[in-house]
PDB file of the backbone (N, CA, C, O) and the ligand in Angstrom, with CONECT records:
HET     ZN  A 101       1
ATOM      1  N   UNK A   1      66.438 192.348 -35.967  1.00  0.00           N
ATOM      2  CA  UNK A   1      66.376 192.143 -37.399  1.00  0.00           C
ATOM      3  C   UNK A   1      66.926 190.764 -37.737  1.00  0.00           C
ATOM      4  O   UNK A   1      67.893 190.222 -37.202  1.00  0.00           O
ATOM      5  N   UNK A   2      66.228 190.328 -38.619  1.00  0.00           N
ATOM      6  CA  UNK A   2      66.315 188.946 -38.979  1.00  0.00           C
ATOM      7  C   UNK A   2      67.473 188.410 -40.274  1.00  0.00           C
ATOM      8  O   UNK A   2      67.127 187.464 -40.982  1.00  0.00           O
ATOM      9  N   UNK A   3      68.507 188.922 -40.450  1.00  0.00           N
ATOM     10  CA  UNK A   3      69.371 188.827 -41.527  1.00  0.00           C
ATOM     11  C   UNK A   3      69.965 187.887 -42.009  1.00  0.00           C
ATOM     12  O   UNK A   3      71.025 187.747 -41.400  1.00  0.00           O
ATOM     13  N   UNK A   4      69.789 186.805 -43.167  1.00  0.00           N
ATOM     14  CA  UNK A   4      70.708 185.262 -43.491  1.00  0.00           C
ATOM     15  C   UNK A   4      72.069 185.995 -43.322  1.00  0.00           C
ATOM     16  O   UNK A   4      72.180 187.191 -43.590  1.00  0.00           O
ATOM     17  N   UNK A   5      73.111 185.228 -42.864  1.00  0.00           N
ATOM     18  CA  UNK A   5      74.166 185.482 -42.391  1.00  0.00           C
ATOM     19  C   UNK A   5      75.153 184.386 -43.396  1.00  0.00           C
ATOM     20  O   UNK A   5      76.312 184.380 -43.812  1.00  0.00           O
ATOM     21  N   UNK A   6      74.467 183.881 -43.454  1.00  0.00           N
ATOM     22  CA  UNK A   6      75.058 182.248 -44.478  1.00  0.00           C
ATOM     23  C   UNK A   6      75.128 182.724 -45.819  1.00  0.00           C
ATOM     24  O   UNK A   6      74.240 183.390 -46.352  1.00  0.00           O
ATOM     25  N   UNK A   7      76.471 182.284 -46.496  1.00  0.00           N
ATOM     26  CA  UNK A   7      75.929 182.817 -47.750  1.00  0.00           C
ATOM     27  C   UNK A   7      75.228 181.799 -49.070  1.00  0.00           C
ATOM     28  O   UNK A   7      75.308 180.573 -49.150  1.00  0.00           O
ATOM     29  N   UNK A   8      74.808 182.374 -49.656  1.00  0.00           N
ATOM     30  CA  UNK A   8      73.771 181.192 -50.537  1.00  0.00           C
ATOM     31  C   UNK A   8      73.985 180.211 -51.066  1.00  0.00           C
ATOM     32  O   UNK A   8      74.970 180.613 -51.686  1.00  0.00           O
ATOM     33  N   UNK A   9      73.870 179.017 -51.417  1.00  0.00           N
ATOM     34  CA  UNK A   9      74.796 177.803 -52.029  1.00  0.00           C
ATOM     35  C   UNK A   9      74.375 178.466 -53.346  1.00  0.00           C
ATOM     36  O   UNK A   9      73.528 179.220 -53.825  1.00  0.00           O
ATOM     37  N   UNK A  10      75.904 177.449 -53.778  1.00  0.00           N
ATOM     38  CA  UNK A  10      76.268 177.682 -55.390  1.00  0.00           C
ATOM     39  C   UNK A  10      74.810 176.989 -55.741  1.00  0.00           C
ATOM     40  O   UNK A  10      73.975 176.356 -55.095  1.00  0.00           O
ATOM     41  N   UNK A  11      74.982 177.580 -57.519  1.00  0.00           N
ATOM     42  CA  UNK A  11      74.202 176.996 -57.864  1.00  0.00           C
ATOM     43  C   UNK A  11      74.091 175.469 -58.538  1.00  0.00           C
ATOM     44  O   UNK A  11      73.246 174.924 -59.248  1.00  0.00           O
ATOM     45  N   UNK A  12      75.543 174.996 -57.881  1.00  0.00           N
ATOM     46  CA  UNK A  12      75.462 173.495 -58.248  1.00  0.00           C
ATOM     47  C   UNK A  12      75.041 172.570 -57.609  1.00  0.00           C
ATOM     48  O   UNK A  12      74.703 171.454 -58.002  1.00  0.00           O
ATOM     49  N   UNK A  13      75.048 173.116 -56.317  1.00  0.00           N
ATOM     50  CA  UNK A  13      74.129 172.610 -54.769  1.00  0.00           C
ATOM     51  C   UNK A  13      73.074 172.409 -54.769  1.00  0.00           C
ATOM     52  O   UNK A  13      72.550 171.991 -53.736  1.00  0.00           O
ATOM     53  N   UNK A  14      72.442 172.590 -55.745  1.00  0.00           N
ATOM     54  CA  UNK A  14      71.107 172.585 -55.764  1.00  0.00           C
ATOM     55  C   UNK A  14      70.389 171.418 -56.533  1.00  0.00           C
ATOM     56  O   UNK A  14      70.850 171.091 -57.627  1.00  0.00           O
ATOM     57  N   UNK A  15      69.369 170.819 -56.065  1.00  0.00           N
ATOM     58  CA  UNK A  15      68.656 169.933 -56.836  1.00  0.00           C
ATOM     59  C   UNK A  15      68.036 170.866 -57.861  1.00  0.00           C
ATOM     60  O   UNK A  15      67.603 172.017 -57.925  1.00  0.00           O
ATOM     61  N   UNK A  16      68.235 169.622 -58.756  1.00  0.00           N
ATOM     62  CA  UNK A  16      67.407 170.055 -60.115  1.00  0.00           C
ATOM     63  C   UNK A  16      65.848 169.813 -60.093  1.00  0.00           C
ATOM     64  O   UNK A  16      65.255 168.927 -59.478  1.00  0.00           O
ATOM     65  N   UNK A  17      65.292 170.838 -60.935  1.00  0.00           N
ATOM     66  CA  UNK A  17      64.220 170.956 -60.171  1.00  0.00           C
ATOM     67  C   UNK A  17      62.996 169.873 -61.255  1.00  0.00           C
ATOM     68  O   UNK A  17      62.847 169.960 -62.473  1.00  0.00           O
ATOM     69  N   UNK A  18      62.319 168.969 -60.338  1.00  0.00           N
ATOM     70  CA  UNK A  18      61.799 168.240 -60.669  1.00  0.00           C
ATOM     71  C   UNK A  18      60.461 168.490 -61.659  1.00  0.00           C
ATOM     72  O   UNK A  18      59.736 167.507 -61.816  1.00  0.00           O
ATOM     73  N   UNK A  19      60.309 169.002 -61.936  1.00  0.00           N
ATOM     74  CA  UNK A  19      58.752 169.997 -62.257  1.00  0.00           C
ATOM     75  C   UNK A  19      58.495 169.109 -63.617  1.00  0.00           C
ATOM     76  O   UNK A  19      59.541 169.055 -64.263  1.00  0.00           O
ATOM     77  N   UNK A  20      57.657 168.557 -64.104  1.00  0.00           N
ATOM     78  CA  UNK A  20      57.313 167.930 -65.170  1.00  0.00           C
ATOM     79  C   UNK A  20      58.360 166.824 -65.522  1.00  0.00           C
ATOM     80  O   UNK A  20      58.414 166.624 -66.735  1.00  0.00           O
ATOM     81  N   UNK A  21      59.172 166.085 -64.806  1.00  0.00           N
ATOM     82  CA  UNK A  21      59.256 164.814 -64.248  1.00  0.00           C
ATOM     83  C   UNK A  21      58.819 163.492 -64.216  1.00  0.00           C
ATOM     84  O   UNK A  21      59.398 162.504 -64.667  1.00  0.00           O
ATOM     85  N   UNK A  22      57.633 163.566 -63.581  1.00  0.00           N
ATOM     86  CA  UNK A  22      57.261 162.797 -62.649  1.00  0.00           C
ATOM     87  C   UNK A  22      55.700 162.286 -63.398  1.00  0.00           C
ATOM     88  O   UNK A  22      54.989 163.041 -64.060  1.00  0.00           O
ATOM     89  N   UNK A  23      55.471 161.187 -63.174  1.00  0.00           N
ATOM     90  CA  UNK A  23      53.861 160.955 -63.982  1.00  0.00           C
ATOM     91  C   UNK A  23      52.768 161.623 -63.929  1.00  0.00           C
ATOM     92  O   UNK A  23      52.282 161.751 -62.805  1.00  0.00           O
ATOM     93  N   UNK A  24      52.177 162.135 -64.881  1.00  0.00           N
ATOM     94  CA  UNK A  24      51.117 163.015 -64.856  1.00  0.00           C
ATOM     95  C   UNK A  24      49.890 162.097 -65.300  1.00  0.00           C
ATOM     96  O   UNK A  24      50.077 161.247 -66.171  1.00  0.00           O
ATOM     97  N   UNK A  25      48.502 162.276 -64.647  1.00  0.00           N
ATOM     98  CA  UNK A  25      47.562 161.822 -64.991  1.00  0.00           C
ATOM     99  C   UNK A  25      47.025 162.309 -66.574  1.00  0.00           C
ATOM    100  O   UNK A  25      47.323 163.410 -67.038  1.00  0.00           O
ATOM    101  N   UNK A  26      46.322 161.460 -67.189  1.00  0.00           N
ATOM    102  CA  UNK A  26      45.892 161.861 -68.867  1.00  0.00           C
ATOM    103  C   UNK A  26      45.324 163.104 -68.431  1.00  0.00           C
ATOM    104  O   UNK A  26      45.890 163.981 -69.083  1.00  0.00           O
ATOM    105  N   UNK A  27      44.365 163.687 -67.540  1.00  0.00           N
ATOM    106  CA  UNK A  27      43.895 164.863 -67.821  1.00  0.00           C
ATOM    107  C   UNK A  27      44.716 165.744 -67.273  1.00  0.00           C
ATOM    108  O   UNK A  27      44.381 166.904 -67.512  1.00  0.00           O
ATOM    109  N   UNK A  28      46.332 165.538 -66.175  1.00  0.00           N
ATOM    110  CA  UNK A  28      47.102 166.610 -66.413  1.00  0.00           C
ATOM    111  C   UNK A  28      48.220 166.410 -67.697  1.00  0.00           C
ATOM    112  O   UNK A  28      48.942 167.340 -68.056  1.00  0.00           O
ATOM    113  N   UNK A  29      48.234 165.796 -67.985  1.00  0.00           N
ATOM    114  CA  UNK A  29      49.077 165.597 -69.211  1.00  0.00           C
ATOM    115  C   UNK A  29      48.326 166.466 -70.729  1.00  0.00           C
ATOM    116  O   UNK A  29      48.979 167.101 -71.558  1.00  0.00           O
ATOM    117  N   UNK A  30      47.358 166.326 -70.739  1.00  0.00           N
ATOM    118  CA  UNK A  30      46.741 166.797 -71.536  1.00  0.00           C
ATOM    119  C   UNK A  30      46.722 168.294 -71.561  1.00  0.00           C
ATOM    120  O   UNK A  30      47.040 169.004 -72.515  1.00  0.00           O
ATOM    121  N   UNK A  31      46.207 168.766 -70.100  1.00  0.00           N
ATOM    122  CA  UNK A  31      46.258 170.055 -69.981  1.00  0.00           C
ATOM    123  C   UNK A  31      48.023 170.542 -70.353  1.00  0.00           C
ATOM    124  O   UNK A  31      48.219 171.215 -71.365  1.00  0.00           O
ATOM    125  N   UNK A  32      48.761 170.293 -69.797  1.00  0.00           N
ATOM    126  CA  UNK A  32      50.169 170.496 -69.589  1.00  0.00           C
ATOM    127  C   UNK A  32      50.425 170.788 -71.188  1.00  0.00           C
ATOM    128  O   UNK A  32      51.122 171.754 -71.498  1.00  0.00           O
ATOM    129  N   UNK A  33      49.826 169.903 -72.245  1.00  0.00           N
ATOM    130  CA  UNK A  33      50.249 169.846 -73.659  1.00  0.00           C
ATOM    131  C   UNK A  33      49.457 171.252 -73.610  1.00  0.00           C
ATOM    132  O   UNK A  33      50.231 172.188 -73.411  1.00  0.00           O
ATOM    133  N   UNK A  34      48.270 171.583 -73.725  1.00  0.00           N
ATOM    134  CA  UNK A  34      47.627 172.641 -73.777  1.00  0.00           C
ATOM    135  C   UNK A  34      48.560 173.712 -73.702  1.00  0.00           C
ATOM    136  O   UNK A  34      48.958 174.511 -74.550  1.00  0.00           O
ATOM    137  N   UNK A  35      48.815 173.552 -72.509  1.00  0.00           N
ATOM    138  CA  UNK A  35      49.455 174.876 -71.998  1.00  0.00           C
ATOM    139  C   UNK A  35      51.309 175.489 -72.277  1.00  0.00           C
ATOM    140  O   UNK A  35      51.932 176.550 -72.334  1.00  0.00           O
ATOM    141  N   UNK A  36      51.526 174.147 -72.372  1.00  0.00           N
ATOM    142  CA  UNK A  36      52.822 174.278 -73.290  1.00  0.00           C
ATOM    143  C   UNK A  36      52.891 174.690 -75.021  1.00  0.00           C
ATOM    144  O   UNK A  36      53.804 174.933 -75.809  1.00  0.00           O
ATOM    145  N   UNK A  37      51.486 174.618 -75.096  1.00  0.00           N
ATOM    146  CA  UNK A  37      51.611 174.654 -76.578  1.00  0.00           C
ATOM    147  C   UNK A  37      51.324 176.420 -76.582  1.00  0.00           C
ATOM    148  O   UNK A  37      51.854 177.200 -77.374  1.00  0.00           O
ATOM    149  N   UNK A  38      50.375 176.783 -75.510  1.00  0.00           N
ATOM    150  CA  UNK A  38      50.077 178.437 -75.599  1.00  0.00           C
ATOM    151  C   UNK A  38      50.844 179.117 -75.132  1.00  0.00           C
ATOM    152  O   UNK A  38      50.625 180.328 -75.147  1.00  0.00           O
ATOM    153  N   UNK A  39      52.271 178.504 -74.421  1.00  0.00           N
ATOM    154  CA  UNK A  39      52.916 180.090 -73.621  1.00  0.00           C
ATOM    155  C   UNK A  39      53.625 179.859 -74.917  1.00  0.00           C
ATOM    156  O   UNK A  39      53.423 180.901 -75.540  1.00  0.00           O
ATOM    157  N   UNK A  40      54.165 179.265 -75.476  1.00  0.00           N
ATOM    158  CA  UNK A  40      55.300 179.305 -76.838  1.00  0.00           C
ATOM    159  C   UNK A  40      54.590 179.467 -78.575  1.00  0.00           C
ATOM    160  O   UNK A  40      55.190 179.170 -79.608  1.00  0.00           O
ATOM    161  N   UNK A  41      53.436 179.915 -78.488  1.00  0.00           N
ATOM    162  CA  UNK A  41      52.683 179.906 -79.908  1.00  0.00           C
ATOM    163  C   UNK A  41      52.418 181.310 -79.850  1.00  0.00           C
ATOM    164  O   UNK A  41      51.815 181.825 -78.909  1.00  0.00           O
ATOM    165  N   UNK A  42      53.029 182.187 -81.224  1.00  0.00           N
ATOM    166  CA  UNK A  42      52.520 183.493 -81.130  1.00  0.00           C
ATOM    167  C   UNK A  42      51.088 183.515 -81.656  1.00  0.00           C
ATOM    168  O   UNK A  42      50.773 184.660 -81.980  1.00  0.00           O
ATOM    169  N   UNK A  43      50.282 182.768 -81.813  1.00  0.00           N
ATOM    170  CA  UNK A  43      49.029 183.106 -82.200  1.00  0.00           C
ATOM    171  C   UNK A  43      48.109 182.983 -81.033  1.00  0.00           C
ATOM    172  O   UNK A  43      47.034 183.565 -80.884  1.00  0.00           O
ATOM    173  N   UNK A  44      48.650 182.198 -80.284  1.00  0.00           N
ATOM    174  CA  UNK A  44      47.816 182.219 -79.121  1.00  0.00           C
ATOM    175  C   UNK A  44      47.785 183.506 -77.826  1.00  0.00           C
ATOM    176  O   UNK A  44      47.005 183.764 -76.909  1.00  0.00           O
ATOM    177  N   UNK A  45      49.018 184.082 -78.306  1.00  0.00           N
ATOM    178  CA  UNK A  45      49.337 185.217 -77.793  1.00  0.00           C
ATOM    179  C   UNK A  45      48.718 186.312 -78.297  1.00  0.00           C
ATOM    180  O   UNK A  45      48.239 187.101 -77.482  1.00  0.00           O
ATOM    181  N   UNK A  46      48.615 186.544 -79.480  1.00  0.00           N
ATOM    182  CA  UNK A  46      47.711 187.245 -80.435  1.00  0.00           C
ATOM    183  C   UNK A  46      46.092 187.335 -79.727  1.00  0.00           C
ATOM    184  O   UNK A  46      45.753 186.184 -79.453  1.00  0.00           O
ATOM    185  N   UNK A  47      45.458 187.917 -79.509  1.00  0.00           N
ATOM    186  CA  UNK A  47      43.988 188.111 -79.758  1.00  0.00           C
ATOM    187  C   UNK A  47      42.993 188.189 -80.657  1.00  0.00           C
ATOM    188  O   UNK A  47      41.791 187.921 -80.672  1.00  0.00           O
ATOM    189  N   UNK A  48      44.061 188.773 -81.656  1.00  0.00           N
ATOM    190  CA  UNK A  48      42.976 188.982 -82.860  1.00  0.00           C
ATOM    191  C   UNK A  48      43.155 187.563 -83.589  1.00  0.00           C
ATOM    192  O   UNK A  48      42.530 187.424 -84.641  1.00  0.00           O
ATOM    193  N   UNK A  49      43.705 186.822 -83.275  1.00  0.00           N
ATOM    194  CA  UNK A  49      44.289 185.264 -83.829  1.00  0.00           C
ATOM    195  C   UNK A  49      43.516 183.927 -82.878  1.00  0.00           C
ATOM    196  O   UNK A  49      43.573 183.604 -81.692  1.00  0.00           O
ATOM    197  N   UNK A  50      42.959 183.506 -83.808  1.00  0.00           N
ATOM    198  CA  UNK A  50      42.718 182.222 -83.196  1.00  0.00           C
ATOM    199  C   UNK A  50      43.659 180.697 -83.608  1.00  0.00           C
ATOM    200  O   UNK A  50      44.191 180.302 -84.645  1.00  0.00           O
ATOM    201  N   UNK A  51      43.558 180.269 -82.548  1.00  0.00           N
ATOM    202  CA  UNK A  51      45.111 179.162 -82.998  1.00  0.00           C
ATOM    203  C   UNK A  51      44.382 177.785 -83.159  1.00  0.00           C
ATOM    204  O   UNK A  51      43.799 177.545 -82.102  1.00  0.00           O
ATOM    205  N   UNK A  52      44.183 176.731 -84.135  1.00  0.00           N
ATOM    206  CA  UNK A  52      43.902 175.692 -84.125  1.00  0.00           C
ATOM    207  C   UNK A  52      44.167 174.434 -83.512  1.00  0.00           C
ATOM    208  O   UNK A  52      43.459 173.439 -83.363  1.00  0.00           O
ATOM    209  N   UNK A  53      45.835 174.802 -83.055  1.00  0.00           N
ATOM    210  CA  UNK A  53      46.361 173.786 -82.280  1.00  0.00           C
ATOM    211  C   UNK A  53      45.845 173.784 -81.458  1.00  0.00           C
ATOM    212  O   UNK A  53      45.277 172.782 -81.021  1.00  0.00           O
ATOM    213  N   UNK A  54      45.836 175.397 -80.686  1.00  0.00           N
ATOM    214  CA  UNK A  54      45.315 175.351 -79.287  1.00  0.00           C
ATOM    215  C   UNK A  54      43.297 174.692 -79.047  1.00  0.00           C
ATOM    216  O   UNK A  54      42.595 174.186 -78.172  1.00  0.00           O
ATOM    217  N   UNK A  55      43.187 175.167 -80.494  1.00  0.00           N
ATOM    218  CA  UNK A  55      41.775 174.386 -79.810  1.00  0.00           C
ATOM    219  C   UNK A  55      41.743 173.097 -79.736  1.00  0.00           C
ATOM    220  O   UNK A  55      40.984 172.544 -78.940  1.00  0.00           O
ATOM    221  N   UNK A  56      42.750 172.248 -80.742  1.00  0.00           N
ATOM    222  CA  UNK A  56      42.711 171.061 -80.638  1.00  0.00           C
ATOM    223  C   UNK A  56      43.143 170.747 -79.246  1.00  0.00           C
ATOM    224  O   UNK A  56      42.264 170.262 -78.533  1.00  0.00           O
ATOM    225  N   UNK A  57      44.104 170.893 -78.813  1.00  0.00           N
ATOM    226  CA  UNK A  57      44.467 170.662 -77.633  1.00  0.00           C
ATOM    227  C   UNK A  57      43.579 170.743 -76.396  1.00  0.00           C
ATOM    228  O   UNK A  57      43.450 169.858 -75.550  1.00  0.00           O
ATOM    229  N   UNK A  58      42.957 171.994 -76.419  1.00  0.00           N
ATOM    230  CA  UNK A  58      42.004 172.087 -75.214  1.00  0.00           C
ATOM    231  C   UNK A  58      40.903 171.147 -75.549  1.00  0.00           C
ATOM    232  O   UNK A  58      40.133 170.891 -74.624  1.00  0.00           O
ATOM    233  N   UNK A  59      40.696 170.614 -76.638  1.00  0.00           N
ATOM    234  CA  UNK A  59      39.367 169.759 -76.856  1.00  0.00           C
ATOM    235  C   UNK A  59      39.920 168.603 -76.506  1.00  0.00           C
ATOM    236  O   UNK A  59      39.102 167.758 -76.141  1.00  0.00           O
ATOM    237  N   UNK A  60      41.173 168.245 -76.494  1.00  0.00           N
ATOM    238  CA  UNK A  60      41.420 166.728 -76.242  1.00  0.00           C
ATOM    239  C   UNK A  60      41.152 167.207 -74.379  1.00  0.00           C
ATOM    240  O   UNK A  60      40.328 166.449 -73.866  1.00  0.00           O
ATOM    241  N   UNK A  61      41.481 167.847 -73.795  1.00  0.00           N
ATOM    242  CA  UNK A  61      41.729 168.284 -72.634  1.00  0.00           C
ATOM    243  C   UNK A  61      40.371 168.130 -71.700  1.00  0.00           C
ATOM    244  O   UNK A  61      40.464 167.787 -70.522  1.00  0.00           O
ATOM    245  N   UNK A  62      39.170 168.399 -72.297  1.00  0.00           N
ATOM    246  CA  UNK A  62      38.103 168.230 -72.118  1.00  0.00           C
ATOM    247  C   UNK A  62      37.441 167.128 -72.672  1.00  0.00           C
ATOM    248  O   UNK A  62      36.505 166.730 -71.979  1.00  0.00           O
ATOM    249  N   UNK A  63      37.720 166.284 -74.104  1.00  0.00           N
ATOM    250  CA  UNK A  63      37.713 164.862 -73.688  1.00  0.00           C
ATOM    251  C   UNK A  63      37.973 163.969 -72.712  1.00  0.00           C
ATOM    252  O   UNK A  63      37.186 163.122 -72.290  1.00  0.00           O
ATOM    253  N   UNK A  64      39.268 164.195 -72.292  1.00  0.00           N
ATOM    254  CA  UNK A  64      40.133 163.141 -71.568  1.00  0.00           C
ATOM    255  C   UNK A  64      39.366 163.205 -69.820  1.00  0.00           C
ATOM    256  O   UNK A  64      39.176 162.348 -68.957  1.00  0.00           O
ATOM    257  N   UNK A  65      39.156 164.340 -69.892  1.00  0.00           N
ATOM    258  CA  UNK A  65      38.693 165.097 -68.341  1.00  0.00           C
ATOM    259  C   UNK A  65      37.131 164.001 -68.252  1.00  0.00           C
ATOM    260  O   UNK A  65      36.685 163.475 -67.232  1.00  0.00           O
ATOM    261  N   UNK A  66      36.559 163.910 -69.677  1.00  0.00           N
ATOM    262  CA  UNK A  66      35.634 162.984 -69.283  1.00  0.00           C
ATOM    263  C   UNK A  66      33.962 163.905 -68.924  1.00  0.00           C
ATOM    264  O   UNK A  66      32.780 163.565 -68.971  1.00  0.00           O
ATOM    265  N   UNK A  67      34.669 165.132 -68.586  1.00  0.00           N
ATOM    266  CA  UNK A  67      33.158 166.205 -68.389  1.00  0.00           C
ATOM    267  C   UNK A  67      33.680 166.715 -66.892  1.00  0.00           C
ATOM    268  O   UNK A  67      32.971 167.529 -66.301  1.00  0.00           O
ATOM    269  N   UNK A  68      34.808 166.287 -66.323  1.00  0.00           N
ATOM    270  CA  UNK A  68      34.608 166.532 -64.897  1.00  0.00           C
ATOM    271  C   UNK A  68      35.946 168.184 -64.896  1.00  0.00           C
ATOM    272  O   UNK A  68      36.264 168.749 -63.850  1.00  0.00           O
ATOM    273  N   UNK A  69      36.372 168.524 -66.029  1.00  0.00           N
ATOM    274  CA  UNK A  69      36.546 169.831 -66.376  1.00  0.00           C
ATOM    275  C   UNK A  69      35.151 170.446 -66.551  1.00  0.00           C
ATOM    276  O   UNK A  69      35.199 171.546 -65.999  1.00  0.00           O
ATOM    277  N   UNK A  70      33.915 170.237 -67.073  1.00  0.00           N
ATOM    278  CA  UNK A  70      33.326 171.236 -66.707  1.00  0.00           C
ATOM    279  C   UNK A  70      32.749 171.027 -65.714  1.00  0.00           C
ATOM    280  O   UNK A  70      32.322 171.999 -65.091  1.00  0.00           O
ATOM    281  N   UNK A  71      32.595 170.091 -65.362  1.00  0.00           N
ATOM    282  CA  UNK A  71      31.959 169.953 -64.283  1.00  0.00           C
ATOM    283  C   UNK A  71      32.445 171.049 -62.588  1.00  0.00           C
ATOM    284  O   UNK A  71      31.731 171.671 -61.802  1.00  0.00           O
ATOM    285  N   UNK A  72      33.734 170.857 -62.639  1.00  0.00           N
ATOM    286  CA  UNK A  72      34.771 171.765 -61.828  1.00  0.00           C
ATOM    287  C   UNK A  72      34.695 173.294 -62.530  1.00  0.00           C
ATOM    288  O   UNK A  72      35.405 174.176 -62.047  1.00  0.00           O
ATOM    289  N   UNK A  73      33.900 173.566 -63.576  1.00  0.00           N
ATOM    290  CA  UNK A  73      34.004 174.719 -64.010  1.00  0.00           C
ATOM    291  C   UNK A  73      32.395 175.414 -63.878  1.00  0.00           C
ATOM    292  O   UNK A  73      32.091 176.588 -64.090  1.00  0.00           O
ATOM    293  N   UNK A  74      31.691 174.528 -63.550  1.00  0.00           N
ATOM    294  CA  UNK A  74      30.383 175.003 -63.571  1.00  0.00           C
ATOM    295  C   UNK A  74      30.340 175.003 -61.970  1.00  0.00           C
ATOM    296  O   UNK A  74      29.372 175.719 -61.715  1.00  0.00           O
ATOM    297  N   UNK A  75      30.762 174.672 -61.052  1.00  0.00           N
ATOM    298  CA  UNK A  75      30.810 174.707 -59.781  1.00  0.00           C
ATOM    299  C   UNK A  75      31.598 176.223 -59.554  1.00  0.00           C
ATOM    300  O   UNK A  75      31.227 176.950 -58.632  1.00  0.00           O
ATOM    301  N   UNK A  76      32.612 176.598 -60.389  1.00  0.00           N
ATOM    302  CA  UNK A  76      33.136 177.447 -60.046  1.00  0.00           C
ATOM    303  C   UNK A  76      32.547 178.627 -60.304  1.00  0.00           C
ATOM    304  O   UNK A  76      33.008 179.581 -59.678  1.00  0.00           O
ATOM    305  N   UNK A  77      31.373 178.906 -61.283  1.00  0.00           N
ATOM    306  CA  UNK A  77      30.820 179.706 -61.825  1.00  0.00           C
ATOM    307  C   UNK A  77      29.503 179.835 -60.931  1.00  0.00           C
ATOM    308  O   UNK A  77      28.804 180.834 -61.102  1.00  0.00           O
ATOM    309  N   UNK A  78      29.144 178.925 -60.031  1.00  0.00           N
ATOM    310  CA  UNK A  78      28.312 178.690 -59.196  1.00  0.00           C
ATOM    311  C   UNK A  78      27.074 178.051 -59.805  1.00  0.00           C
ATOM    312  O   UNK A  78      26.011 178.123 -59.187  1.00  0.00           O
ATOM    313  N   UNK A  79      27.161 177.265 -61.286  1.00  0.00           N
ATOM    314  CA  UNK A  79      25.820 177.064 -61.993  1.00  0.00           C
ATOM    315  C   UNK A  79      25.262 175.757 -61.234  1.00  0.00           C
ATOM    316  O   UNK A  79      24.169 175.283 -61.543  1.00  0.00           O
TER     317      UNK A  79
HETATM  318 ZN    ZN A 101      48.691 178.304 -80.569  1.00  0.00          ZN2+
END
């Protein structure tokens, strides 16, 4: 049996975690706004709700992408 024997570093030992950091390209930046804007918007959470921000957002998202969001989306759909 394979058991850590060590016990876990504090949690001050630890690097902070880099995650949205670091330079994002316009079409992940864009998405990132997208998606930051839908986990924290109760309308987007809603179903019976449609959220305006969020469409704005996903439309800049698919501007910026240039077409190569659908393009990666029509491949995925197999069209
Ligand atoms: Zn929203």
């Amino acid at each position: 049996m394979d058991e850590r024997r060590d016990p876990p570093p504090d949690a001050t030992d630890r690097a902070p975690i880099a995650a949205g950091l670091g330079r994002l390209s316009p079409v992940q930046a864009a998405y990132a706004a997208y998606t930051r804007h839908a986990i924290r918007c109760d309308d987007c959470r809603d179903v019976d709700h449609t959220c305006e921000v969020a469409e704005e957002l996903w439309r800049t998202y698919q501007q910026v992408g240039g077409g190569a969001v659908q393009a990666v989306a029509d491949v995925a759909r197999g069209a």
